[in-house]
N, C-alpha and C positions, 0 to 999 in steps of 0.2 A: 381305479388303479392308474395313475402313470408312470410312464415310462420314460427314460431319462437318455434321449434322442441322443444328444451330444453325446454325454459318456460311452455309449453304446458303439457311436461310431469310432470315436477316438481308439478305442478297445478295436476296436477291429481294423482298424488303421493304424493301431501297434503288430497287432497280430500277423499284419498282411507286410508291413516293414519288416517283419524281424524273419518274416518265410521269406522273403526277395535277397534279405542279405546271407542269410543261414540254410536253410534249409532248399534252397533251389539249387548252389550247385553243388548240393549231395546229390540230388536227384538227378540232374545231370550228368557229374562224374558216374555213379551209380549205373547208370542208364549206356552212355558211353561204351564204358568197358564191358559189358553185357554184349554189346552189338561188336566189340572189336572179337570179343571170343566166341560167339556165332560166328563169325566171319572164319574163323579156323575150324569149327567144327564142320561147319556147310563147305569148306575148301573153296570159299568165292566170297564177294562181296554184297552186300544186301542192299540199294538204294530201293526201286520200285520193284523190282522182281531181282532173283541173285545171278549174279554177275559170275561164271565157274572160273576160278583161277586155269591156268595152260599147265598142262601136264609139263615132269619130266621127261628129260631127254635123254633116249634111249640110242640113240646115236652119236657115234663121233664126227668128225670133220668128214673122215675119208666115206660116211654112211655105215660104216659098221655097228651091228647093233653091241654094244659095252655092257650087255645083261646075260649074257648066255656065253660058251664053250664055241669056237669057233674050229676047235679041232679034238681029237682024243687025244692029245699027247701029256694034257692035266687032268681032264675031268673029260665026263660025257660029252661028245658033240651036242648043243642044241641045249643041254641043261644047263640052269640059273649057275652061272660065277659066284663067288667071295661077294661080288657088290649084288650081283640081281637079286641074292639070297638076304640084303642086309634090307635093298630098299620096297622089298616085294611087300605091299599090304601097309605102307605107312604114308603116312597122310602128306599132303604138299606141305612145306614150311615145318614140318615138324624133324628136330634131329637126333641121329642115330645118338644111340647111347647118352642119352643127355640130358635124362632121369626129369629132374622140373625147371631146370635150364632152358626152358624153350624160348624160342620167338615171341606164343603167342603169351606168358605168363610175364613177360619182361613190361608191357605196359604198365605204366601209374597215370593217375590225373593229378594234378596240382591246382589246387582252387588258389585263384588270387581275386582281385578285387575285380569285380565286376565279368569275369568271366573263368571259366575253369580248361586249364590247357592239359594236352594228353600227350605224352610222353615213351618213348622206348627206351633204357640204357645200352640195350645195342646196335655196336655200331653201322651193323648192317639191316635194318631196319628200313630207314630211307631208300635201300637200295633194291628190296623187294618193292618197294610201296609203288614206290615211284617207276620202275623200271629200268634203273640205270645202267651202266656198263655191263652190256650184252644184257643183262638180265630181262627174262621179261615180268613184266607190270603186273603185280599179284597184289590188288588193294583191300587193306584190311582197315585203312584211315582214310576216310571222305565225308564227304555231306551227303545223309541220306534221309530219303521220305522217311522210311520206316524208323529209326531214330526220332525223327521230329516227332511224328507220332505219338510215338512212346513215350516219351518226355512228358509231350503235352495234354494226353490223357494223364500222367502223377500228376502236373501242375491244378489241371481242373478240377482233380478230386481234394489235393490237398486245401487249393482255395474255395471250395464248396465246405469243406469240414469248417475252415474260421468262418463263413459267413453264415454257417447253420446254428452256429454254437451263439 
């Protein structure tokens, strides 16, 4: 019996062109966005170990705490307010009343040529990520180990399948 060396390779050196161009930044994008919505459900960031985002602020300028009744003359002294009541039990980045309008569901990937870019249409977006204007720095878009990882364990199984076949 022989075996037809060339053809064999060519086939698999179509097979391994057409995964580089097509199918790797599925697996990317894919992959990506998994790790950006971990990132929201863990309330931190994941590179080697998770990074916890910084709590809200439960104070004003003057130190007053802005979650509680600071007198009877509305409600209980000492009992949750209108706001303690609204933000008690809900996740950082995540907003009141704003059903699947959220932060963390507003990413997309864009696959272009040779690499695949990840995207927010909100405009405040950059503003958590980054830490800007007072805010502080709640990163849910970085370079992370456990990402690469992930990727490159799909990559290795997907290129073990064309070269087994």
């Amino acid at each position: 019996m022989l075996l037809d060396i060339g053809g064999d390779l060519e086939e698999i050196a179509k097979d391994t062109a057409r995964f580089i161009s097509t199918d790797l930044p599925d697996i990317i994008a894919v992959e990506g966005l998994k790790h950006i919505k971990k990132s929201f459900k863990d309330e931190g960031f994941t590179d080697a170990f998770v990074e916890k985002w910084k709590k809200r602020k439960r104070n004003n300028k003057r130190g007053r705490i802005i979650t509680r009744y600071r007198t009877n003359r509305i409600g209980k002294e000492g009992s949750l307010n209108k706001y303690g009541k609204k933000i008690k039990g809900r996740k950082i980045l995540a907003g009141h009343n704003s059903s699947g309008n959220k932060l963390q569901n507003s990413f997309r990937a864009r696959k272009k040529r040779n690499r695949v870019i990840f995207f927010s249409y909100k405009k405040y977006a950059e503003r958590h990520n980054e830490g800007k204007d007072g805010m502080p720095r709640r990163t849910y878009i970085a370079a992370s180990k456990v990402l690469d990882n992930n990727i490159e364990k799909k990559i290795n199984r997907s290129l073990d399948n064309i070269f087994k076949n």
